[in-house]
N, CA, C and O atoms as CSV, one atom per row, in Angstrom:
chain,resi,resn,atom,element,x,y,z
A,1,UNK,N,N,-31.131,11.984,1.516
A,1,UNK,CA,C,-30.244,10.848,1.673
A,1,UNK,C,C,-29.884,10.717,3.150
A,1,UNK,O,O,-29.455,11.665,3.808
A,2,UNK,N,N,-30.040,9.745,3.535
A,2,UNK,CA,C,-29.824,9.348,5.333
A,2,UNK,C,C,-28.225,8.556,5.498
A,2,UNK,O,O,-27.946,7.514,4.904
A,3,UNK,N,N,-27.590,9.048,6.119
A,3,UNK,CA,C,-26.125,8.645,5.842
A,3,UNK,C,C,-26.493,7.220,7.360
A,3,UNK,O,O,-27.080,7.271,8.441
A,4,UNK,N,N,-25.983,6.468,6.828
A,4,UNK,CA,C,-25.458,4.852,8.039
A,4,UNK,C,C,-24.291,4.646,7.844
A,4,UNK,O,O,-23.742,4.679,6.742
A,5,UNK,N,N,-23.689,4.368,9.077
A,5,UNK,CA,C,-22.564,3.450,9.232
A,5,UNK,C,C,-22.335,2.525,8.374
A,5,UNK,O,O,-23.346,2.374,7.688
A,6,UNK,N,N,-21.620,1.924,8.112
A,6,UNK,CA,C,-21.264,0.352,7.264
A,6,UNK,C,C,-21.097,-0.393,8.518
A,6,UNK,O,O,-20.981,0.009,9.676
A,7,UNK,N,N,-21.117,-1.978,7.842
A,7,UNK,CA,C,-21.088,-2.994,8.408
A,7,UNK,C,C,-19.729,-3.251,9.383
A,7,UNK,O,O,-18.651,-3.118,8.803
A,8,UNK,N,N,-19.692,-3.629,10.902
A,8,UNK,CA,C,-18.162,-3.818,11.608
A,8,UNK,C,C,-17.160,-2.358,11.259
A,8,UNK,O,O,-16.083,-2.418,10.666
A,9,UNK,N,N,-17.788,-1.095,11.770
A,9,UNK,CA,C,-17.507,0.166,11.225
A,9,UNK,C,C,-16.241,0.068,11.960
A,9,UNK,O,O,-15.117,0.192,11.474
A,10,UNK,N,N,-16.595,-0.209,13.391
A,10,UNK,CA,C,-15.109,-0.058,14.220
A,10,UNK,C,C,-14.133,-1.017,14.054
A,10,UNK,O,O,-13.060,-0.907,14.646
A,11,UNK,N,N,-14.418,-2.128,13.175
A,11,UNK,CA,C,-12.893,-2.924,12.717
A,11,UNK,C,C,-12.492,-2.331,11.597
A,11,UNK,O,O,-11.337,-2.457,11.192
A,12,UNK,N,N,-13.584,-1.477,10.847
A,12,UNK,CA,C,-12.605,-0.652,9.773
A,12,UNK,C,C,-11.536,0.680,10.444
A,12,UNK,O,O,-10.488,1.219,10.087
A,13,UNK,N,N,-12.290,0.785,11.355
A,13,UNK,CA,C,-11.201,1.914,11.812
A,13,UNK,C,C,-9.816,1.634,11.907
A,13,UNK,O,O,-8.950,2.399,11.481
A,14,UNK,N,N,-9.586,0.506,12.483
A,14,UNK,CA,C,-8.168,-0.479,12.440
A,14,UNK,C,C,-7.516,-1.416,11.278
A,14,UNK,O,O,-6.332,-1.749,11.278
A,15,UNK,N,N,-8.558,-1.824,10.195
A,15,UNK,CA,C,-7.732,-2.866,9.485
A,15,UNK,C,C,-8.457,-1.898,8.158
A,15,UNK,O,O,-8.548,-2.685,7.216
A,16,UNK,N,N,-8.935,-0.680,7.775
A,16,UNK,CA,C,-8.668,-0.357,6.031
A,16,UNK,C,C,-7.603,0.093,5.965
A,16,UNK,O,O,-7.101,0.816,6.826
A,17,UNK,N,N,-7.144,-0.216,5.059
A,17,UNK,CA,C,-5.829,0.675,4.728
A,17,UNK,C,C,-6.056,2.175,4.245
A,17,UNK,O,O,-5.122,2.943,4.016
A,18,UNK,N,N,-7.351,2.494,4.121
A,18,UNK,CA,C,-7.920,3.949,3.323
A,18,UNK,C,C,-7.217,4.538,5.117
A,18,UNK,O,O,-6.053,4.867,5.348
A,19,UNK,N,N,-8.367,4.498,6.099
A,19,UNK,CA,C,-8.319,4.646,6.898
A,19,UNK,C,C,-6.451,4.592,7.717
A,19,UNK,O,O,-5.796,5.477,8.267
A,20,UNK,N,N,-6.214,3.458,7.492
A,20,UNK,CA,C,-4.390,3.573,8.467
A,20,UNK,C,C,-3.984,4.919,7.361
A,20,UNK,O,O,-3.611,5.991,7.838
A,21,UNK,N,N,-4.109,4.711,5.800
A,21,UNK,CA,C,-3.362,6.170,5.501
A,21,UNK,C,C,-3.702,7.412,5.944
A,21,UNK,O,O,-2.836,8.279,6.065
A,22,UNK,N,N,-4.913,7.628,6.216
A,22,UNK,CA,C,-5.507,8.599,6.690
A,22,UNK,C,C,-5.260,9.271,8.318
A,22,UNK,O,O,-5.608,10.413,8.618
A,23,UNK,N,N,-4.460,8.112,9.451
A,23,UNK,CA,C,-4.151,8.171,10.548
A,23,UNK,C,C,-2.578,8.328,9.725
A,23,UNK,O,O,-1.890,8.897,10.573
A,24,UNK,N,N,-1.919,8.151,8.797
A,24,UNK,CA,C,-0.590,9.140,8.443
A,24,UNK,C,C,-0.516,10.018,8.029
A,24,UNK,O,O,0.582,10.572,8.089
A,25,UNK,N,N,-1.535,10.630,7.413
A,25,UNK,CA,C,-1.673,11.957,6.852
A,25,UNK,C,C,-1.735,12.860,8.053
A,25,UNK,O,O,-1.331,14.021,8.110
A,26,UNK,N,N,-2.384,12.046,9.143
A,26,UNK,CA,C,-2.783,12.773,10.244
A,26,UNK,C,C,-1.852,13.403,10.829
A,26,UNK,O,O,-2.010,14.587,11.127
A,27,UNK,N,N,-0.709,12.742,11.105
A,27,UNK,CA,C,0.641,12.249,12.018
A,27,UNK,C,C,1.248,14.119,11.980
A,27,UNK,O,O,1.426,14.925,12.893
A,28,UNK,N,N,1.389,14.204,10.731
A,28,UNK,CA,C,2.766,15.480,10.887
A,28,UNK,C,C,1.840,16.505,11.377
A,28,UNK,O,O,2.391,17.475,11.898
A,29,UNK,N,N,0.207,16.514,11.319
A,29,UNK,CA,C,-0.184,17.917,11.472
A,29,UNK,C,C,0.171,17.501,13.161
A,29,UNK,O,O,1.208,18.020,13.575
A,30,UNK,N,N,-0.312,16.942,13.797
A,30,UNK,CA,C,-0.052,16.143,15.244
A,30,UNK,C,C,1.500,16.738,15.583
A,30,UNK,O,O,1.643,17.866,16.054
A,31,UNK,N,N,2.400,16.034,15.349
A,31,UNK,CA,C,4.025,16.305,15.181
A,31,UNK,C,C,4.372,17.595,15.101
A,31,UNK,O,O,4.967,18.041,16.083
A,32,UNK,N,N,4.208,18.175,14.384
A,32,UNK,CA,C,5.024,19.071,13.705
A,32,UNK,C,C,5.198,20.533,14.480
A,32,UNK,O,O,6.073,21.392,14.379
A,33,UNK,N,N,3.677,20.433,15.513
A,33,UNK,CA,C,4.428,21.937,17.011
A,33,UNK,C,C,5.408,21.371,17.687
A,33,UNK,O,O,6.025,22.205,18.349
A,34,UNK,N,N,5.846,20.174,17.803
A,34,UNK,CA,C,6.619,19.909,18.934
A,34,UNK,C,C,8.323,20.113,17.880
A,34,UNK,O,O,9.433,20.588,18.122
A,35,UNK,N,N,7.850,19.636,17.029
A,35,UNK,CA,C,9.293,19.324,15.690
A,35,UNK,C,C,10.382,20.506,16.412
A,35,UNK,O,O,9.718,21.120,17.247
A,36,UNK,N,N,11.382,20.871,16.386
A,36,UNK,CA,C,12.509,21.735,16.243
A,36,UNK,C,C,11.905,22.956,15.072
A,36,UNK,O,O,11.348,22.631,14.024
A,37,UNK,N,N,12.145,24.392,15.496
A,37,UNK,CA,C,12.567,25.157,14.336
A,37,UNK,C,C,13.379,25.043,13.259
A,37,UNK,O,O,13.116,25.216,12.069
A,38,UNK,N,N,14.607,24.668,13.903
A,38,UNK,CA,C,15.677,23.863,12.883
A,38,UNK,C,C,15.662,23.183,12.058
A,38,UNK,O,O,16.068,23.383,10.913
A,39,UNK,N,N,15.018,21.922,12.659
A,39,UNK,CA,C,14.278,20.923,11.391
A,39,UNK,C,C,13.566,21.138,10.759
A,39,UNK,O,O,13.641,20.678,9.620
A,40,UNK,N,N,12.283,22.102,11.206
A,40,UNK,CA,C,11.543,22.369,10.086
A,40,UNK,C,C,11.564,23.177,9.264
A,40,UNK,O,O,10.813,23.442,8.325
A,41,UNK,N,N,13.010,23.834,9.855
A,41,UNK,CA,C,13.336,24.377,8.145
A,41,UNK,C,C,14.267,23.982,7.457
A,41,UNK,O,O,14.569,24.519,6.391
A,42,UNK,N,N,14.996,22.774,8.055
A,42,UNK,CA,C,15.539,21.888,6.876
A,42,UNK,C,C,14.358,21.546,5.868
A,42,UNK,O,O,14.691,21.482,4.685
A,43,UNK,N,N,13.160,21.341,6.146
A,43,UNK,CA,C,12.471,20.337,4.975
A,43,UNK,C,C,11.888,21.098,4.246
A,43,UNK,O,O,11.437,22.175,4.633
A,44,UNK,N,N,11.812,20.721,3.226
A,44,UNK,CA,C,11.548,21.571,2.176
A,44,UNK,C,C,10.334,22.132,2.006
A,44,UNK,O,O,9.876,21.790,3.097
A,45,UNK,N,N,9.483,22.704,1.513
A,45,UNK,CA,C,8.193,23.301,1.733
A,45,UNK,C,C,7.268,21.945,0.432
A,45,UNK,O,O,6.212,21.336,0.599
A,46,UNK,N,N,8.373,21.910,-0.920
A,46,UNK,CA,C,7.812,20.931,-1.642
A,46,UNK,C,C,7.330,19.326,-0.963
A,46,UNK,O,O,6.322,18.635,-1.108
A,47,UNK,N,N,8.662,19.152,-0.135
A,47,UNK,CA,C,8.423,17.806,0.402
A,47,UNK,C,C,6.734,17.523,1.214
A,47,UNK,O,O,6.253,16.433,0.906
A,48,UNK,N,N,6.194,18.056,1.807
A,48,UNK,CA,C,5.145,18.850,2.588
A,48,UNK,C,C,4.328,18.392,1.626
A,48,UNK,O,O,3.792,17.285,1.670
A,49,UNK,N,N,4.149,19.468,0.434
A,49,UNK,CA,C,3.131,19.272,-0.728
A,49,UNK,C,C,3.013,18.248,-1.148
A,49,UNK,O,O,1.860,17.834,-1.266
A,50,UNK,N,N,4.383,17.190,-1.652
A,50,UNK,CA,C,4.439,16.050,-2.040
A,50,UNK,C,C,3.785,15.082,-1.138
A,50,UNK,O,O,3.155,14.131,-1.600
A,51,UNK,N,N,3.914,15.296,0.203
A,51,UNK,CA,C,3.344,13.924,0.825
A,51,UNK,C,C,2.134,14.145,0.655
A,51,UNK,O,O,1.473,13.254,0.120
A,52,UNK,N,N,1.331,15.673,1.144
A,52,UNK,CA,C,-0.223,15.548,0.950
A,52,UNK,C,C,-0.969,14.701,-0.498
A,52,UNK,O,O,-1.902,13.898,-0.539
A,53,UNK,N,N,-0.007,15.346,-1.720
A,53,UNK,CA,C,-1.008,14.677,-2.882
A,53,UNK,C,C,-0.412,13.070,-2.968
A,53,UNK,O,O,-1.126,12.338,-3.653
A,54,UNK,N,N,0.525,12.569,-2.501
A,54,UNK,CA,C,1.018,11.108,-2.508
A,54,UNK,C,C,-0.110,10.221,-1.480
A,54,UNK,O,O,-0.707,9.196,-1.810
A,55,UNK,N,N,-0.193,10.852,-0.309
A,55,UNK,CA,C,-1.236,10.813,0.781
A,55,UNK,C,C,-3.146,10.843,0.534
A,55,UNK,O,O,-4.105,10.351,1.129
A,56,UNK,N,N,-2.940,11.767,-0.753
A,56,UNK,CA,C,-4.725,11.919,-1.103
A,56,UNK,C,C,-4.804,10.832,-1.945
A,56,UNK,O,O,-5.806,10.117,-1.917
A,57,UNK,N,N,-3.644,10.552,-2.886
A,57,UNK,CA,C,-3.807,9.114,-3.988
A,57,UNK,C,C,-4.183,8.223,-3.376
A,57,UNK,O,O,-5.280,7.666,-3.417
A,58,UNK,N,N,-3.075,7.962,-2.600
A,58,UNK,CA,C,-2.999,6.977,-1.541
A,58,UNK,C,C,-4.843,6.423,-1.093
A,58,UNK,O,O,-5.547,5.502,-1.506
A,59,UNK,N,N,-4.979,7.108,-0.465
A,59,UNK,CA,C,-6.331,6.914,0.128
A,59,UNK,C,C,-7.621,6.830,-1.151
A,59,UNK,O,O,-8.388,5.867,-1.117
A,60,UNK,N,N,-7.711,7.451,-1.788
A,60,UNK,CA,C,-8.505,7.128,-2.896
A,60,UNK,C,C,-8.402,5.801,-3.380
A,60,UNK,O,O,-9.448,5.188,-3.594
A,61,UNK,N,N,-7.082,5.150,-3.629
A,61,UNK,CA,C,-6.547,4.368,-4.425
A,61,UNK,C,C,-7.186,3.042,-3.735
A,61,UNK,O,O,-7.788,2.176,-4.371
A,62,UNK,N,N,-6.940,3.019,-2.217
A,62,UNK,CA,C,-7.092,1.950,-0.932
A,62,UNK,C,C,-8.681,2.075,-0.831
A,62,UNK,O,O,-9.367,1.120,-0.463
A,63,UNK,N,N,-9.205,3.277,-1.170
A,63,UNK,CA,C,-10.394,2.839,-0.726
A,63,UNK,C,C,-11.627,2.055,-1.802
A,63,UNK,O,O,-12.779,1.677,-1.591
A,64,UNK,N,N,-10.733,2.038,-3.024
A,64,UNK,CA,C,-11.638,1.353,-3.864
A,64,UNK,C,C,-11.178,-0.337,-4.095
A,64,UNK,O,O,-11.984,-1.194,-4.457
A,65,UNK,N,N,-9.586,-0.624,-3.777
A,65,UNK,CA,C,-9.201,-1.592,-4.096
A,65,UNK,C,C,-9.660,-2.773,-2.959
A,65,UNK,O,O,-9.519,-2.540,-1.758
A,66,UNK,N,N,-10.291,-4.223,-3.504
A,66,UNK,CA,C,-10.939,-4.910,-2.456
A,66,UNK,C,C,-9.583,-5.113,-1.653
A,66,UNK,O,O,-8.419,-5.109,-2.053
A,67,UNK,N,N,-10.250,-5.334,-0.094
A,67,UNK,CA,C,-9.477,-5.825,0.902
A,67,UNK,C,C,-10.135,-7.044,1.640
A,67,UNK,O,O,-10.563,-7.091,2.793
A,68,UNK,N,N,-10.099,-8.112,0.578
A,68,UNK,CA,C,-10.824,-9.503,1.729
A,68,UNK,C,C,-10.924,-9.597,2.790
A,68,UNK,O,O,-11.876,-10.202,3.283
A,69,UNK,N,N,-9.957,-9.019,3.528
A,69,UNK,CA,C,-9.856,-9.540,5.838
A,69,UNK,C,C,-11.022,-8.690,5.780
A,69,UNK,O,O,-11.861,-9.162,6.547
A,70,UNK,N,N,-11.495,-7.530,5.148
A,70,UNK,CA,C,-12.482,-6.902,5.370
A,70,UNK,C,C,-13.931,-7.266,4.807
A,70,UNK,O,O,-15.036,-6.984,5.272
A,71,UNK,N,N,-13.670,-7.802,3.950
A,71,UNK,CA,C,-15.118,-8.059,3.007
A,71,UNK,C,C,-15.247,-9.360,3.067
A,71,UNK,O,O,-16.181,-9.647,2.317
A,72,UNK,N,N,-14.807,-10.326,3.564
A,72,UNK,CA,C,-14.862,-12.047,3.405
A,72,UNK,C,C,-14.126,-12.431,2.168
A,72,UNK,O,O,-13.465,-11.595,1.551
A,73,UNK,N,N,-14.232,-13.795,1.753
A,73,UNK,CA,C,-13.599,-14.278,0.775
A,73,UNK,C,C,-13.768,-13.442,-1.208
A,73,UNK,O,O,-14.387,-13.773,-2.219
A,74,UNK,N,N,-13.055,-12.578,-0.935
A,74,UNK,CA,C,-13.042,-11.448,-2.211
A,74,UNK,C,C,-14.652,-11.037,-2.801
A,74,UNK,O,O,-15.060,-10.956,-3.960
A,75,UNK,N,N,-15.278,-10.843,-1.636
A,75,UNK,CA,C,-16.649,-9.873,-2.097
A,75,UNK,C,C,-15.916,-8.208,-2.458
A,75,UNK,O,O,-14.782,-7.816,-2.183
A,76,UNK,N,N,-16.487,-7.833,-2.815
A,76,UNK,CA,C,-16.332,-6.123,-2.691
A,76,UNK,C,C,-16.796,-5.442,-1.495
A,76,UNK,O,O,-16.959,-6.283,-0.612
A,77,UNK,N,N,-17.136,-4.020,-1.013
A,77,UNK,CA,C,-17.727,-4.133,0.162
A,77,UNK,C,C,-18.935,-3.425,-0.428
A,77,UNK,O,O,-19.850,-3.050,0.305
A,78,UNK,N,N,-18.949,-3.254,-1.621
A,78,UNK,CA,C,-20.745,-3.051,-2.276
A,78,UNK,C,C,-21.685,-4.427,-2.056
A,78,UNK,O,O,-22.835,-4.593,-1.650
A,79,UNK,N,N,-20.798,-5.185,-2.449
A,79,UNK,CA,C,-21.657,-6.357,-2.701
A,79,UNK,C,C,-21.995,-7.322,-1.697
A,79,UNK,O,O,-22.907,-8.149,-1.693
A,80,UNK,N,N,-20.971,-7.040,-0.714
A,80,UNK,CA,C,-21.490,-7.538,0.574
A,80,UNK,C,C,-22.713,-6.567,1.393
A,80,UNK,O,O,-23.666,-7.079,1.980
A,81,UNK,N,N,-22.556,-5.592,1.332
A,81,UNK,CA,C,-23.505,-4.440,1.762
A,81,UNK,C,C,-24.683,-4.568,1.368
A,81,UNK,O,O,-25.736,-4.311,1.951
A,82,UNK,N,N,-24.428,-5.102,0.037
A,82,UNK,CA,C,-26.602,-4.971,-0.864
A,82,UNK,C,C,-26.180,-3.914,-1.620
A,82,UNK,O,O,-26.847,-3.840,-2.653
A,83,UNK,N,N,-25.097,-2.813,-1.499
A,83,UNK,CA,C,-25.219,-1.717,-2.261
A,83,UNK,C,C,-25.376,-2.261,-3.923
A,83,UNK,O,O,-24.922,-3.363,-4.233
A,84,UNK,N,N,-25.994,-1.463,-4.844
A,84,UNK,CA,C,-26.022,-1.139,-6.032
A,84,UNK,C,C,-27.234,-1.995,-6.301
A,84,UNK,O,O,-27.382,-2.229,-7.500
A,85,UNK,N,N,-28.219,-2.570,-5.435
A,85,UNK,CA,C,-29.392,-3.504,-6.146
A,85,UNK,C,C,-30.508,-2.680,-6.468
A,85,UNK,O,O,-31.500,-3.169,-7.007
């Protein structure tokens, strides 16, 4: 199997929403050396866990649901692609 890019790869980098959740998931590992000791042990260790699996839905969820600005007037992005023929 030969992996390709998709179509306008670098406007998905900016307008999927799979992708923007995926630049928030990113955020706290980024954040979180600079954070306070203090604060980070106010937060709870659950809260942490909770965002990752809210964060993995998240992105699963976005990456199947159509996003027209991306695909044209409500194609899928299979079906604009050729995929599944």
């Amino acid at each position: 199997m030969r992996l390709t890019l998709i179509e306008n790869w670098a406007r998905h980098l900016w307008a999927a929403w799979s992708v923007r959740i995926a630049y928030l998931v990113a955020l706290p590992g980024i954040v979180w050396p600079v954070i306070p000791d203090d604060v980070r042990a106010a937060l709870p260790p659950e809260y942490v866990q909770i965002f990752a699996i809210v964060a993995a839905v998240s992105i699963a969820v976005a990456r199947v649901v159509n996003q027209p600005k991306l695909t044209g007037a409500g194609q899928t992005g299979a079906e604009q692609s050729g995929a599944g023929e």
